[in-house]
C-alpha positions as CSV (number, residue, x, y, z in Angstrom):
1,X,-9.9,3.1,14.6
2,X,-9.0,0.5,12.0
3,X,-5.9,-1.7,13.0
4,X,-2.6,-0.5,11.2
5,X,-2.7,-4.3,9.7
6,X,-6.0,-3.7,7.7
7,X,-4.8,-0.1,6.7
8,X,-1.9,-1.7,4.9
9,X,-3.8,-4.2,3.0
10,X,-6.2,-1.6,2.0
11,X,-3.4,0.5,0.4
12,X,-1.9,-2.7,-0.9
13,X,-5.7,-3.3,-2.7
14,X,-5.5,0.1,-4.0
15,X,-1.8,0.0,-5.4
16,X,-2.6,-3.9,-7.1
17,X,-6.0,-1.8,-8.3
18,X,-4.1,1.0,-10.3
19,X,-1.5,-1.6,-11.5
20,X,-4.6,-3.4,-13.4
21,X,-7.0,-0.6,-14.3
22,X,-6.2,1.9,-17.4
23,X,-2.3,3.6,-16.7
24,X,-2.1,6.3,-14.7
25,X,-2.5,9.5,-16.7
26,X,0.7,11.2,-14.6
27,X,2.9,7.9,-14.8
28,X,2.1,5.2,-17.3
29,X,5.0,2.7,-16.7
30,X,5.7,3.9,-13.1
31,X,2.2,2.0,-11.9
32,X,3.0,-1.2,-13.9
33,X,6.9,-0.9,-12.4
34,X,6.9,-0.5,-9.0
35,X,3.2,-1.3,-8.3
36,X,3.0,-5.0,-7.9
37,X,6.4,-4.7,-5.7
38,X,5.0,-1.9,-3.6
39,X,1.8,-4.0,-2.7
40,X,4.2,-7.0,-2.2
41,X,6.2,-4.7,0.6
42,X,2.5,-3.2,1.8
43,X,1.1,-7.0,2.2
44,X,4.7,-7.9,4.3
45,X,4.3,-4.6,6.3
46,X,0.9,-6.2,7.3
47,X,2.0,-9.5,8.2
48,X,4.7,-7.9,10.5
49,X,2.2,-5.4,12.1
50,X,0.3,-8.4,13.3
51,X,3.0,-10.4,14.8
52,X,5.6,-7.8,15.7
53,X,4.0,-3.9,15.2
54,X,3.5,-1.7,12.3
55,X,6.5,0.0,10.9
56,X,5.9,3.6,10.8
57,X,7.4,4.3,7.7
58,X,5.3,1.4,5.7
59,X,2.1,2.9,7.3
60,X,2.8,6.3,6.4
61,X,3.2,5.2,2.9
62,X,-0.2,3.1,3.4
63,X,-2.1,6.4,4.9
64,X,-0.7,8.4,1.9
65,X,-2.3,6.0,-0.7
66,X,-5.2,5.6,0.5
67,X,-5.4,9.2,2.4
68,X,-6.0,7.8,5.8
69,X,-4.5,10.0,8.7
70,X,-0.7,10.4,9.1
């Protein structure tokens, strides 16, 4: 089972990933808009996981990017 830390960063990695590859087909500006601040928020989430316990709602947004388990 992968910690809910690791699952966060991954999503964070994938969200900084579609902010710097070619715009989304569905969303052009929405990556580029609220991409970087969504990894920011996703690389917090992680921090806090570790010290204090994953925040269910933060993890549910991680699972949903990178289609882990809700």
């Amino acid at each position: 089972m992968t910690a809910p830390a690791e699952e966060l960063r991954t999503a964070a990695a994938q969200v900084r990933d579609w902010v710097n590859d070619e715009p989304a087909s569905w969303a052009p500006t929405a990556v580029t808009q609220f991409g970087p601040a969504l990894a920011a928020w996703l690389d917090s989430a992680a921090e806090d996981a570790e010290q204090i316990g994953a925040d269910r709602h933060a993890l549910a947004v991680a699972r949903a990017i990178t289609g882990g388990a809700a």
